[in-house]
Structure formats: C-alpha cells, structure tokens
C-alpha positions as semicolon CSV with decimal commas, in nm:
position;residue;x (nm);y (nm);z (nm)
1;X;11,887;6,519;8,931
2;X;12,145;6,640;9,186
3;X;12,164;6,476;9,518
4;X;12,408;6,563;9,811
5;X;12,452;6,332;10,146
6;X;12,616;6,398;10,426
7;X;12,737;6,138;10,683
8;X;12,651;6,099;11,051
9;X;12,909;6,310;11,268
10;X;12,758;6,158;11,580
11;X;12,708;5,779;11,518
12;X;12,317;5,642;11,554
13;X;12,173;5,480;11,880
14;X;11,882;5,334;11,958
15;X;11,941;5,412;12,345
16;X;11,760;5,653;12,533
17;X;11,521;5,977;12,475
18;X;11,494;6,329;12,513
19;X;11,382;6,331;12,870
20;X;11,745;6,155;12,917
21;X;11,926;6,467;12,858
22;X;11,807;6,648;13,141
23;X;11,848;6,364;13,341
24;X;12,186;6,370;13,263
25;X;12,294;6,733;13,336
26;X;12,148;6,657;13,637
27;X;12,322;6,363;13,722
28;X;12,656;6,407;13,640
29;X;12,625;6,884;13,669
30;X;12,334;6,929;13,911
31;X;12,422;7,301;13,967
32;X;12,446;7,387;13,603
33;X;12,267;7,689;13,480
34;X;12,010;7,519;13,222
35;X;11,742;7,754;13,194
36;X;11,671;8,152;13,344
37;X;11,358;8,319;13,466
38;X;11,264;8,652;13,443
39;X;11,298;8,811;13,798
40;X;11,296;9,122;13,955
41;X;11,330;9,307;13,638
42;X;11,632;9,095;13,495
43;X;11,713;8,711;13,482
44;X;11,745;8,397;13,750
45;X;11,938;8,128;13,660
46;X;11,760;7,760;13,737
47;X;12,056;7,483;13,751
48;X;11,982;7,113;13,610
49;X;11,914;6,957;13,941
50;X;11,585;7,254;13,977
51;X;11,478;7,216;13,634
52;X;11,486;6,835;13,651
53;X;11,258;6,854;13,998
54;X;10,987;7,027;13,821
55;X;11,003;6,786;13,557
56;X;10,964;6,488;13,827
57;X;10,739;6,663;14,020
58;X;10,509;6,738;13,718
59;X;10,579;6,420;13,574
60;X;10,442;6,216;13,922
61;X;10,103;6,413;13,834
62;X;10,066;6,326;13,534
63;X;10,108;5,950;13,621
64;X;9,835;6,038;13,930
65;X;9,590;6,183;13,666
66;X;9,622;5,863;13,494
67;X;9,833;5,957;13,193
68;X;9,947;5,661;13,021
69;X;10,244;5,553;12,785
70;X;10,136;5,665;12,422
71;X;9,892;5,907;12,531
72;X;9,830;6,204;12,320
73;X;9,823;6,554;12,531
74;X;9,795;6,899;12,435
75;X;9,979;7,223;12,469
76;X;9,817;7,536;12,389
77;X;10,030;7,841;12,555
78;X;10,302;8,095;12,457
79;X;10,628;8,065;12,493
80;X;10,772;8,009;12,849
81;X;10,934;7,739;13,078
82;X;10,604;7,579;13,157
83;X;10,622;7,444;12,821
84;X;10,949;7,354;12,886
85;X;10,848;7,142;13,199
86;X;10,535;7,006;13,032
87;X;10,708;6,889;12,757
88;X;11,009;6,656;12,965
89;X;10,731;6,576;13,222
90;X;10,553;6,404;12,942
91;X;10,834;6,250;12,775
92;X;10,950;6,099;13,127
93;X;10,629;5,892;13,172
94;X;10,612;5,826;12,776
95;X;10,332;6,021;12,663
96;X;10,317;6,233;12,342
97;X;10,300;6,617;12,361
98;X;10,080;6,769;12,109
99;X;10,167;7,158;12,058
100;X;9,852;7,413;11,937
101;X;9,919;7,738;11,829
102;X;9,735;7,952;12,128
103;X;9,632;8,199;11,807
104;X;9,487;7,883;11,628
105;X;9,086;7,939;11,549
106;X;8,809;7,723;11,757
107;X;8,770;7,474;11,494
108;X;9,163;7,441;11,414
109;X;9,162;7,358;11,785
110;X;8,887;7,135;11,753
111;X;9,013;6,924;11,470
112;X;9,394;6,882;11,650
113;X;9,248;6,746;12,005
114;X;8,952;6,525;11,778
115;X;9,255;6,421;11,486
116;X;9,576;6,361;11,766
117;X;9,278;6,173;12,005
118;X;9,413;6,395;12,306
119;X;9,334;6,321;12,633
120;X;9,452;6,561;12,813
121;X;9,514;6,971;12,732
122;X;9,739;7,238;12,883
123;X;9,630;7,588;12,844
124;X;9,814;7,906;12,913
125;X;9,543;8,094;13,062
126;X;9,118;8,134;13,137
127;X;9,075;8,258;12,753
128;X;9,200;7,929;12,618
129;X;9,041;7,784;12,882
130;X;8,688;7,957;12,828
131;X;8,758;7,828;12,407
132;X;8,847;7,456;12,518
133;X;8,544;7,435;12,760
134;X;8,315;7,514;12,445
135;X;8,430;7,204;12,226
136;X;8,396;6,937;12,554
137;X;8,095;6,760;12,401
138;X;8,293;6,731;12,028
139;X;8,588;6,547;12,222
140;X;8,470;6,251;12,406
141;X;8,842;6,145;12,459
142;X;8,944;6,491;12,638
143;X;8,947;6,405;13,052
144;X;9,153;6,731;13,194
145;X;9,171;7,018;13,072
146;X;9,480;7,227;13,309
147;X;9,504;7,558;13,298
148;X;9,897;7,719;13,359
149;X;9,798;8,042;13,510
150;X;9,546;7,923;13,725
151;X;9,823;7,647;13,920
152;X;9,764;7,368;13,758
153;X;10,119;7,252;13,722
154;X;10,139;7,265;14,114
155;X;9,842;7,146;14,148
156;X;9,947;6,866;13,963
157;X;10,267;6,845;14,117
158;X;10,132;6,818;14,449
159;X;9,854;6,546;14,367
160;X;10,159;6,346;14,252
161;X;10,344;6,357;14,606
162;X;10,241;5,970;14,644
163;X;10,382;5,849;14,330
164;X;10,718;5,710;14,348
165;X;11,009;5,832;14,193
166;X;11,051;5,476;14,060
167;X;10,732;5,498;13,856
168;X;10,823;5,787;13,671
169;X;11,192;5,604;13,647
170;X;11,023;5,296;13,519
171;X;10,817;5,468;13,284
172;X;11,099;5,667;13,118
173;X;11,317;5,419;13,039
174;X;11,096;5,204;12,899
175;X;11,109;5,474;12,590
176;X;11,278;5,426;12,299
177;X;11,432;5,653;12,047
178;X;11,195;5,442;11,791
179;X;10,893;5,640;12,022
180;X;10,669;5,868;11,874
181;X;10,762;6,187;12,085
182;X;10,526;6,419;11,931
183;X;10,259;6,484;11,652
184;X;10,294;6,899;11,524
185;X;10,043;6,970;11,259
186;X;10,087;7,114;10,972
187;X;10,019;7,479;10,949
188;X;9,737;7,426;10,699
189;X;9,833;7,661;10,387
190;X;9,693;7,440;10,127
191;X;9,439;7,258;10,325
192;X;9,352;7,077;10,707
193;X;9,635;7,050;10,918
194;X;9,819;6,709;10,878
195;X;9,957;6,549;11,202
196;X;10,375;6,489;11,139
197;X;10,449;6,233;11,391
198;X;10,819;6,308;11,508
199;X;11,010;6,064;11,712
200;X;11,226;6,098;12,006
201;X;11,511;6,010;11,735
202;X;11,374;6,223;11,479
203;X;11,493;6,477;11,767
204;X;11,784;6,333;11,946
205;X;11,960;6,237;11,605
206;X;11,939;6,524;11,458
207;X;12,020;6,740;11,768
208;X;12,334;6,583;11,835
209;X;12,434;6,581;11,459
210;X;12,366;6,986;11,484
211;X;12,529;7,075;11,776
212;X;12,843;6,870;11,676
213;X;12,787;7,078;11,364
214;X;12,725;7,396;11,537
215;X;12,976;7,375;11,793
216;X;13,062;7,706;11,800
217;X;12,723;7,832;11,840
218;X;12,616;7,622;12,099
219;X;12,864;7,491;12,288
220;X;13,141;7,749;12,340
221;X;13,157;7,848;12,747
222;X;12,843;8,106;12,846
223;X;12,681;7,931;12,544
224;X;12,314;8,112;12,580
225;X;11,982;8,167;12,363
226;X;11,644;8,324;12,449
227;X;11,346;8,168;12,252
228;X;11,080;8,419;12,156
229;X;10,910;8,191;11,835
230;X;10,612;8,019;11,924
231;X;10,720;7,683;12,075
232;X;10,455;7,508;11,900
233;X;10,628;7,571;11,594
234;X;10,876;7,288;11,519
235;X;11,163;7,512;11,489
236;X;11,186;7,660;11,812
237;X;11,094;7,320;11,958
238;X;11,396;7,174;11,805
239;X;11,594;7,401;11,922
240;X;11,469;7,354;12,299
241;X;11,613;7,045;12,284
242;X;11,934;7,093;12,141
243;X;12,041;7,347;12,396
244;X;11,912;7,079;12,663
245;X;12,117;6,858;12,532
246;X;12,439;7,122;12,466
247;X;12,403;7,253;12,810
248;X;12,325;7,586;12,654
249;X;12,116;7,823;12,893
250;X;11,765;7,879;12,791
251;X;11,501;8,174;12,842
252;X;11,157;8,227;12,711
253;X;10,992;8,543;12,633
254;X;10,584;8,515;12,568
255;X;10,554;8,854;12,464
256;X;10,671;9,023;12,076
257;X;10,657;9,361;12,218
258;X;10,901;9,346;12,469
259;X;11,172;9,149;12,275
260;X;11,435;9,429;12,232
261;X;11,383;9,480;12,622
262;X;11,439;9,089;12,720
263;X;11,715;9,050;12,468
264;X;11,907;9,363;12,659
265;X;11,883;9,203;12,985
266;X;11,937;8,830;12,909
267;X;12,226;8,846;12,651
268;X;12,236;8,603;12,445
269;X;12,511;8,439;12,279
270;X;12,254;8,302;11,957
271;X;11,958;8,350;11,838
272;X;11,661;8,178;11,680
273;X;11,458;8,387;11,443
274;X;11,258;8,463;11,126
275;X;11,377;8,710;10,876
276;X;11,098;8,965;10,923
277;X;11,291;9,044;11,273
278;X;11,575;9,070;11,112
279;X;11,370;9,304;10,857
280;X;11,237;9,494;11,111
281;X;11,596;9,510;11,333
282;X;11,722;9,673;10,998
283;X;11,455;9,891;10,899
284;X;11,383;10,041;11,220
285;X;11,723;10,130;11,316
286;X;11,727;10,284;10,933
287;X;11,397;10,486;11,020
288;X;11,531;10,614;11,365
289;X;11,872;10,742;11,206
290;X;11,682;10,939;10,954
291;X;11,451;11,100;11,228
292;X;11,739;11,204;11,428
293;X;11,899;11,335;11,074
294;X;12,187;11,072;11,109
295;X;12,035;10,858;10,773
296;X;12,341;10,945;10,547
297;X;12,579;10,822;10,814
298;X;12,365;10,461;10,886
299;X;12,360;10,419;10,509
300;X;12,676;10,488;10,475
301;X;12,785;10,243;10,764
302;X;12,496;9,948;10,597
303;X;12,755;9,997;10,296
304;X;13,046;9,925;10,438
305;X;12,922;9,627;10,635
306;X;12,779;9,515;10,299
307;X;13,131;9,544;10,133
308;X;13,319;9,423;10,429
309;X;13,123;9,068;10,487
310;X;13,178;9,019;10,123
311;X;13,517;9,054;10,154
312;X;13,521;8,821;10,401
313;X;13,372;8,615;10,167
314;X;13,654;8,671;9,890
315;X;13,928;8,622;10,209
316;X;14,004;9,018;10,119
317;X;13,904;9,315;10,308
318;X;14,144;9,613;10,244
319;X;14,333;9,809;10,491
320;X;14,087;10,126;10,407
321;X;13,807;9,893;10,440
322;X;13,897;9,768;10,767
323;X;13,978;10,133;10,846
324;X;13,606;10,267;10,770
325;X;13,414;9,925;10,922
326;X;13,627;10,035;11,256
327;X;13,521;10,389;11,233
328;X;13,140;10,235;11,122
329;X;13,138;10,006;11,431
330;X;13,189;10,295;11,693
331;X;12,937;10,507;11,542
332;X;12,668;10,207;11,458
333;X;12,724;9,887;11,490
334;X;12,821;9,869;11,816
335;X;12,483;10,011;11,965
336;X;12,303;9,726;11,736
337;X;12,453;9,452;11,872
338;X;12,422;9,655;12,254
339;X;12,017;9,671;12,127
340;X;12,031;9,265;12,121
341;X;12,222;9,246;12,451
342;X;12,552;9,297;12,346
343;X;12,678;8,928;12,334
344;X;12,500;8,802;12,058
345;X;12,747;8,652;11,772
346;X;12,515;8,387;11,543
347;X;12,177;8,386;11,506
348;X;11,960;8,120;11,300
349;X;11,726;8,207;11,055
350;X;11,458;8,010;10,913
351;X;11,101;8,015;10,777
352;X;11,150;8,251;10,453
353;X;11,438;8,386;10,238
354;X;11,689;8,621;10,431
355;X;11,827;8,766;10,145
356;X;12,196;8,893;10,031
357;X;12,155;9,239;10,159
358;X;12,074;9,186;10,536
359;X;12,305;8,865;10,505
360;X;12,609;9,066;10,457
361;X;12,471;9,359;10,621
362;X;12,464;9,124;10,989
363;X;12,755;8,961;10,904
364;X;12,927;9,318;10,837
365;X;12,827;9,462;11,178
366;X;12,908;9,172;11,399
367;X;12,602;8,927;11,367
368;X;12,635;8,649;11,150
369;X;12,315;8,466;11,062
370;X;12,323;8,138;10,932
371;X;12,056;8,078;10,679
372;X;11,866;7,705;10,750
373;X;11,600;7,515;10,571
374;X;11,315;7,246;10,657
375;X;10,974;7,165;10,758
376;X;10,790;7,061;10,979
377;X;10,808;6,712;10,834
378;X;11,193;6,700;10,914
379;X;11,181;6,811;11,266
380;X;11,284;7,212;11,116
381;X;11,651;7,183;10,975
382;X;11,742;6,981;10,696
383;X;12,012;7,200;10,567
384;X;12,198;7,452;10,776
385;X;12,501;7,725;10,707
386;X;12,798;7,672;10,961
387;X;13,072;7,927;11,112
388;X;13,319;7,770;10,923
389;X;13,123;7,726;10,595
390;X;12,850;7,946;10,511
391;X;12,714;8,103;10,172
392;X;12,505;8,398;10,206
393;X;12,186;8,423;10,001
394;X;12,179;7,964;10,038
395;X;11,970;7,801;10,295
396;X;12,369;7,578;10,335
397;X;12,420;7,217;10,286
398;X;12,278;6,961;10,435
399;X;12,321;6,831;10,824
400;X;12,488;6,554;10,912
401;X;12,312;6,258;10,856
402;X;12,050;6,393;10,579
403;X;12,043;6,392;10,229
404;X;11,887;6,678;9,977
405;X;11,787;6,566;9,628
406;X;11,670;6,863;9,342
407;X;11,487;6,642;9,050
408;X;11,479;6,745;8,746
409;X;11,128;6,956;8,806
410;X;11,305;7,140;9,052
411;X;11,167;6,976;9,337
412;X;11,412;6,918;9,653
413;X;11,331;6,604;9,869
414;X;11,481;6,506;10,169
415;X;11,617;6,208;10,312
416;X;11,806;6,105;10,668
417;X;11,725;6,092;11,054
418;X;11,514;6,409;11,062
419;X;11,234;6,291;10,824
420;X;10,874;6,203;11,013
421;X;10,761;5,867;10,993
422;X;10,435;5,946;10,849
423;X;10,144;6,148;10,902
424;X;9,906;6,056;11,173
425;X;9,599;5,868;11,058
426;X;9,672;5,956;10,737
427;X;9,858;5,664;10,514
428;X;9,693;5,794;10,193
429;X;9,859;6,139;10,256
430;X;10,206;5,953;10,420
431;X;10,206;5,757;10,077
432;X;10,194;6,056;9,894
433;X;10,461;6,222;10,052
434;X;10,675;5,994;10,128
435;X;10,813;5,747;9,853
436;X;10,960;5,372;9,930
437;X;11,325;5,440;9,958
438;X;11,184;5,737;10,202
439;X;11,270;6,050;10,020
440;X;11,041;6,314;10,124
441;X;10,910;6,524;9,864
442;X;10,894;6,861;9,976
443;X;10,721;7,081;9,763
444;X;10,954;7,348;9,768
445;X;11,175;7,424;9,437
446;X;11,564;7,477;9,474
447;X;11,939;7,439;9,311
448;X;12,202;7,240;9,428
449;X;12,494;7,402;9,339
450;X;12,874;7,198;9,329
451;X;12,940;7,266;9,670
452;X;12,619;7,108;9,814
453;X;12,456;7,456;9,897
454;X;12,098;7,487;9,875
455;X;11,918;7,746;9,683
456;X;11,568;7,755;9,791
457;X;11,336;7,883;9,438
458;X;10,980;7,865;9,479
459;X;10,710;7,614;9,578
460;X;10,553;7,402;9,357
461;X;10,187;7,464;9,494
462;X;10,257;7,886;9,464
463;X;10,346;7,861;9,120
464;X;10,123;8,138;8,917
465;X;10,081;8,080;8,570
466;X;9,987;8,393;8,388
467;X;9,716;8,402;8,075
468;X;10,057;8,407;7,874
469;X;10,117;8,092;8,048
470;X;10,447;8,249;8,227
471;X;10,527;8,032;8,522
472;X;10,575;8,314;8,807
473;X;10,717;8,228;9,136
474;X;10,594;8,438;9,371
475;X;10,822;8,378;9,647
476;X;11,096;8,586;9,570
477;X;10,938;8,926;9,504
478;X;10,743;8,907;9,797
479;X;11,059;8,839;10,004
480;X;11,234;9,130;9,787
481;X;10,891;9,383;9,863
482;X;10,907;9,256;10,262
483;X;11,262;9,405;10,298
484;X;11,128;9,740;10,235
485;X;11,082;9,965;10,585
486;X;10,690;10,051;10,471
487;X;10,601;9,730;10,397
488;X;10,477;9,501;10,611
489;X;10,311;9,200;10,363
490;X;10,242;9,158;9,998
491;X;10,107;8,882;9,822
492;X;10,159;8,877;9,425
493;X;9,858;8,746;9,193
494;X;9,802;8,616;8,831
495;X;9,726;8,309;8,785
496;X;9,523;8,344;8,448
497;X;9,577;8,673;8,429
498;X;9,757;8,907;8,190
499;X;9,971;9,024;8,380
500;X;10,153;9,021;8,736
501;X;9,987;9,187;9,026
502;X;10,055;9,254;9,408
503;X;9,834;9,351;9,727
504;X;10,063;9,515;9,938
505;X;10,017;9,576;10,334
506;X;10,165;9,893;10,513
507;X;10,362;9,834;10,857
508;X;10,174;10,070;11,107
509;X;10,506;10,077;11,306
510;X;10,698;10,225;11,038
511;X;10,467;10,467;10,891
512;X;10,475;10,741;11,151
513;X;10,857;10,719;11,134
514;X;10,863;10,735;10,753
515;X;10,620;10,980;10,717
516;X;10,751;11,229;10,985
517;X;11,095;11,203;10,803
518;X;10,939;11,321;10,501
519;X;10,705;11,584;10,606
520;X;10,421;11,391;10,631
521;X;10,318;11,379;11,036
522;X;9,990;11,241;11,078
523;X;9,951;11,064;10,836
524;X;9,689;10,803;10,858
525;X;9,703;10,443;10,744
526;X;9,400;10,525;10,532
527;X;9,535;10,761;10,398
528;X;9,854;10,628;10,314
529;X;9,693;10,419;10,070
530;X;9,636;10,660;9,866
531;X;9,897;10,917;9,965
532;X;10,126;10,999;9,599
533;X;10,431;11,014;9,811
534;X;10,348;10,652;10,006
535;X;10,238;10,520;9,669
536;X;10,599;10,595;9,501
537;X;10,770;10,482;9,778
538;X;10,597;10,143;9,708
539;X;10,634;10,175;9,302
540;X;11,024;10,239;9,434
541;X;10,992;9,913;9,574
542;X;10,868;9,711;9,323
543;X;11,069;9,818;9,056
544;X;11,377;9,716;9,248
545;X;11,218;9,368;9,292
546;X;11,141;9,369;8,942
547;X;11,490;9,387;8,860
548;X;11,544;9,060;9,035
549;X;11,288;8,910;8,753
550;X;11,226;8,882;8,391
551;X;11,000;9,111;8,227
552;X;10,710;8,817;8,173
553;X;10,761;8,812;8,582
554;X;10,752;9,156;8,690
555;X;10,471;9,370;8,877
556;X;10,307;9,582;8,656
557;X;9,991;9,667;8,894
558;X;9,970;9,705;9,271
559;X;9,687;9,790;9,520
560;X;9,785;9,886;9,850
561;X;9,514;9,747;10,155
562;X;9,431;9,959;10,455
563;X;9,427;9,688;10,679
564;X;9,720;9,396;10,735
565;X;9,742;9,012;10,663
566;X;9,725;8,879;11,031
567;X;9,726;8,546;11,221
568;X;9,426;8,716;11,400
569;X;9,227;8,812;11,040
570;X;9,328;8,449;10,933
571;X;9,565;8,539;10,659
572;X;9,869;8,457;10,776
573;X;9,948;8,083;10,984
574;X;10,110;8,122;11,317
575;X;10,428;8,090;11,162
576;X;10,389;8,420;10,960
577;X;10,313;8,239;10,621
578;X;10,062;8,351;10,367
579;X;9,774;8,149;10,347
580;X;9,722;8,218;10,004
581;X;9,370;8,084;9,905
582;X;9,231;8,251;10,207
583;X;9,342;8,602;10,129
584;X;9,259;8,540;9,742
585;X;8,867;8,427;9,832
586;X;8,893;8,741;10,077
587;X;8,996;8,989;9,864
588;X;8,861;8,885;9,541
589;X;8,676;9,207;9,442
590;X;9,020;9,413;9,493
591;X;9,194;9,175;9,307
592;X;8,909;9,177;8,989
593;X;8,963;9,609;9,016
594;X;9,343;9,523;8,939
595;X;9,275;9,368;8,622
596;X;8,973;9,583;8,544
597;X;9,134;9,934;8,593
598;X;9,200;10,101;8,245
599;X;9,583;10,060;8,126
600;X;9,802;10,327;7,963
C-alpha cells in the first residue's frame, strides 16, 4: 500500500458558499469582466456587478415561485450562461441544482427528477420541454417546469420584482459550506445512475486549494477560459466555479461544431478538455498537411516538438534543437495555437488517458496540458499536474488537501475535502463506497510512484479475463487505438474467450481526408469496412498498441462497424465513456463471428 497526502494550501472555513464569490467581485470589483457573450459575431464582456443582477433578479423568482431552502431543481440545457445564472440564483436562496445531461434518454430523465425529488426543472428549449411534459404524471413532486428559450428566466425575473433584496440576502447567508450544493448522478456505466451529493465545501475547498495551486493558469492578468464540456458534467462545473472565484473571464459555447470558430474569437488563456479534442486537434491538422502535400514537413515538426518537450523534461534542449523547434514554430506551430485563438498556454485534460505522444507533442508546440484525475464522487480533480511540476503520461499528484492511496490490488482511493458525502438515498451503496475513516474506493487501478505521481492502470470493473485466465485491461489499448486519425472508438473483448478482440469505429470526419490522400475519393463508410487499404491502416494500428502489451494481452482479431458508438445510439454516456455492457448485449452476434471465424 502506497499512500501520498498533501496539505491544505488555503486553510479550511466553515464560512460562506459559492454564491459568495460573486457577491464578492461584485462588491469590492463591480466593473470586472467575469463572464463574455457572444455578440455581433465576436465577444461582450459582462462585469461582476451585471452578472450578479441576473443572479438577484433570477434568484427573487425563484423565491416568488416558492422555491425553498433544500429544494431539489433541475437543469437540463447545453452549455451557456443561463446555466451559469441558474446555478448562483439557486445557491443564493439555498436550493440544490440538479444537472441532466440534455442527451440523457426519457427514462434516465425520469429516474433523476423521481430519485433527486425535484421540484422544479429548467430546460434549454421546446424539445426538452415536449420530453419533460410526457413524464408529469410519474413526478408528483415536479411544480414548474421553465423553459430557457422560451423567457422563462425573465419571466421569472420579472415575477420576482416584489421580493426584496433582503430575502434573497437572508436566504443566502443562512448557507453553510456544510450545505448540500448539488446532487450529479453518476453516468450509469455499470448500472442506474447514483446521486453524489456535493457540498458547497466539497466545491469551495477544493477550488481555492486549485487555484492557489494553479496560479499560473488561472490567475495571471487577462486570465480567460471558454467552457465547451457539458456543464452537467462535474468537471466543467468545477471549473465554473473556480474561475468565479479566480476572477478568471468565462464564455460558453453550446455547440461542438463551431468550437475552432469560438475559440478564434474569444482567446483563451486555458482550456478545459477531453483528450479526444486533443486527438482530433492533432489528427486533423496531420490529415490537412498531407492533403495539401505538406505531411513530411508536419511530421517532421510533431518530431521535434516530441524531442524538444522531453528535453524540457531532462532540463536539456540543444542549441540545434532549439534551432529546428524555432524554424518548426514558424512553419506549424504557430498557426495551431492561432487555430485555438492564439493566447492559449495550459489546457486541462481529464476524463481518459492523454498519452506521452500528444503530451509532449502540446507541450513541444506551445500548449502544455496538464493531465488531472477524479470522479464525479470528488467534485472532478483529485490529482492534478502543475506548471511548475508536471509528469507527462501521470494524471500528477494529488491537490492540496486530498490524499491518494494504491492498495495492494491496485486499487487507488481517495481521501480529503473533495470527496461526496454520500450518495443520495442510497446508504447501502454510500457504505459500500465509502469506508469509516472515509477513503473512497474508486474503482480505478493505478501506481504511485516516489514522487507522488499518479499512474492511472485500468478499472477494476473492465478487467477481461481471457479463457487462459489472462487478466486484460482494456483501457490502455483502446486509448492507444483512439489516437489513430481513422479511428473514432474501439472497444476490446474477451472475457472467456481465447483470445483478445476489438470492435473498432471509423471517424466519418477523417475518412474523406484519409482516403483522398491515398487515392481513395469516395470512399464510403460502408465500404471502408471492408476496404484492404482501410483495413491495414487499422491492423497498423493495432499492432503499435500491441507493442504497448504482452503477448497474452494483445489483439489478435478485429471487426470494424459501419456505424459509431454514440451518446445518441446509447453506447457511449454523455461524457464520451463506453458503456460497455450495452454495446456487448448490442453487438453480440458480431462479437460471436470474431471468435467463430476460421484461424490461420
């Protein structure tokens, strides 16, 4: 058993809550720039003082519609600053925000509003609207249901114009940091959603630990970020309210497709992300230098940026090295970083494995991402690389004021100000997870090395073991398989089977580019599946991830699908994970002609 523990940087309170720190900037920096709009084709800023009178405004509505202290409410939208708004307006009269996924399925719905008791809902727009409408008779608690495109917020505002500001004043400091200030369920891989009630400290501690921390990522002057991940994931949540409580500017972008375009005109100083952006940052600026017959020179400059962030990493980067990454930068790098607006100097990834090569390969150009790890269960980060101490291909150490154990299984479990207090309505499954001295057992599988950087493994409920009764982690040759340009998911099999298998997915955006490159213009995901070039180009693949494993571990079989793992289809959670029993019952047959096809 290893365990490492880091102490508070920022001492504990029990003073205050969230809804305080907008207060504040508005109190003691009215006009500064907290959040910015989209407007006119670019960005508005919106000081402390404007943000902080939406928040009242909504908040005086909320106490007219009756909204109590403890109340559960709902928010099912996209990303943008209604969320924002909703989400202080409810902490300032003491009621609990309840985030669903706007992709979630009617009866996922269903069971968060009937498990959390809401009695209220926010929904983006008249879809969700048209969904929530069709459950009213399964959730006698549900009163309102307001809809964000249709007004509702100034509707609310304005049926609120009675309340005193004292009410709302009253109500919010009433709240402790000991408050439950939200309940995010689980994403549901290995059964029904389980309700992680977070408290306002759960937040505040850990926020102000972090940015202390992260200094130079979130508080140096112009400090800025644009959220694009789902805010009713915990991770971009989190991170909402540490750049409230930074002063860092905020946007919010709803749409995927029009990233690249928002990033160019906001320009950010940091970003929050998963690594299949980062995947697809890399591979599609690969794809486009080989279609406009500049792919030697982009490998070329992926090389040196490679070589020079590890000799960063050794505190040695020649004078020829320096020489080329200069020449590299004018002819690449520079119009990557100009692609994410140009400012952008950390970004924070979470949510999967990064991986050595586009660690060093962002690093080398300019971008360094710093590698984090947690769950939903410790309000996102329990461990976190920093500027001035990072370790490419670890998740980092551990964040001020939380400890990381590795037992002797392997397990990691987690300890310290970010951990839930339990799971709501659910003490059989809060027993289970969390033990007396309130070590939270994870489920994943890692390394501690001397240092205190975490090595994330496997997870215990993925493990495959094969008919040869090989233990098989799956985890890292999908993440090796993902990093490949044509592929978009994978999901390797054999549990009491022979041998190790994969179903691999092909990324529609890539294939034109790959194919055209090659010859091959026109070429149709069906037949890609079958294509002999497409189908060496995978083999290519997977023997390079092989080489990661032992022999026992490697793919010897893969079947490539014509149509994609999706949150839409079911097979992937909102937060891009595999749900792995779903796609097995789904795709049971193709599996079986794995194992059944004749073998050389």
């Amino acid at each position: 058993m290893t365990v490492v523990a880091v102490p508070h940087l920022v001492p504990s309170t029990a003073e205050g809550n969230i809804a305080d720190y907008l207060v504040g900037w508005a109190e003691q920096e009215p006009s500064r720039p907290l959040v910015s709009v989209p407007a006119d084709g670019g960005w508005q800023d919106l000081t402390a003082a404007e943000v902080a009178a939406q928040v009242l405004g909504l908040a005086r509505g909320l106490v007219a519609a009756g909204v109590e202290s403890g109340d559960r409410v709902a928010i099912m939208s996209r990303t943008r600053l209604e969320w924002m708004v909703a989400d202080f307006a409810l902490w300032s009269v003491g009621a609990v925000p309840v985030p669903v996924y706007e992709t979630s399925s009617r009866d996922q719905v269903a069971w968060i509003l009937q498990d959390s008791g809401a009695v209220a809902m926010f929904v983006e727009d008249q879809a969700l609207m048209a969904l929530t409408a069709t459950l009213r008779e399964e959730l006698p608690a549900l009163r309102d249901v307001w809809q964000i495109d249709a007004g509702a917020i100034a509707e609310l505002t304005a049926a609120g114009a009675d309340v005193p500001e004292d009410v709302v004043h009253a109500r919010r400091t009433t709240v402790s940091r000991a408050d439950l200030a939200t309940i995010i369920y689980t994403s549901g891989t290995t059964g029904r959603p389980k309700g992680c009630e977070l408290t306002h400290d759960n937040f505040m501690a850990l926020s102000e630990n972090a940015a202390e921390r992260l200094t130079d990522v979130v508080r140096v002057p112009g400090a800025s970020t644009l959220l694009f991940l789902p805010m009713a994931h915990v991770f971009a949540r989190f991170l909402q309210v540490v750049a409230v409580h930074a002063g860092a500017r905020v946007g919010h972008t709803p749409d995927p497709r029009t990233v690249l375009d928002d990033l160019a005109a906001f320009r950010p100083t940091f970003l929050l992300s998963v690594p299949r952006v980062f995947e697809k940052i890399y591979n599609s600026a690969e794809q486009k230098a080989e279609g406009a017959g500049r792919g030697k020179i982009f490998r070329w400059a992926a090389k040196v940026a490679r070589d020079y962030s590890r000799g960063l990493e050794k505190g040695r980067v020649g004078v020829a090295l320096r020489a080329q990454h200069a020449v590299a930068d004018r002819l690449v790098y520079s119009k990557l970083r100009q692609a994410m607006g140009g400012e952008v100097t950390y970004a924070i990834s979470g949510g999967a494995a990064l991986g050595e090569r586009l660690g060093h390969f962002f690093r080398g150009i300019g971008l360094v991402v710093l590698e984090g790890y947690g769950l939903t269960e410790t309000t996102a980060p329990a461990t976190v690389n920093a500027p001035d101490m990072i370790r490419i291909g670890t998740v980092g150490r551990p964040l001020p004021g939380v400890s990381v154990r590795v037992d002797d299984d392997g397990e990691i479990a987690v300890r310290g100000i970010n951990v839930m207090q339990g799971y709501f309505g659910n003490p059989e499954a809060t027993a289970e997870a969390l033990d007396e001295d309130g070590w939270f057992r994870t489920g994943d599988l890692g390394r501690l090395d001397a240092d205190g950087f975490l090595t994330i493994t496997g997870r215990t409920k993925e493990i495959l073991v094969t008919a040869g009764g090989k233990n098989v982690s799956p985890g890292p040759l999908e993440d090796e398989l993902r990093a490949h340009p044509l592929i978009s998911q994978c999901m390797v099999v054999g549990e009491g089977r022979p041998f190790v298998a994969a179903l691999i997915t092909l990324d529609a955006e890539m294939l034109p580019v790959w194919a055209a490159g090659r010859g091959l213009s026109g070429l149709s995901l069906d037949a890609a599946t079958t294509d002999e070039a497409v189908r060496a180009e995978i083999q290519q693949a997977v023997d390079a991830a092989n080489r990661t494993v032992s022999r026992a571990e490697s793919i010897r079989a893969f079947e490539v699908l014509d149509s994609d793992f999706t949150i839409d289809n079911g097979l992937l959670t909102p937060s891009m994970k595999l749900k792995r029993s779903r796609v097995t019952d789904a795709l049971q047959d193709r599996i079986n002609a794995i194992y059944n096809r004749p073998r050389g």
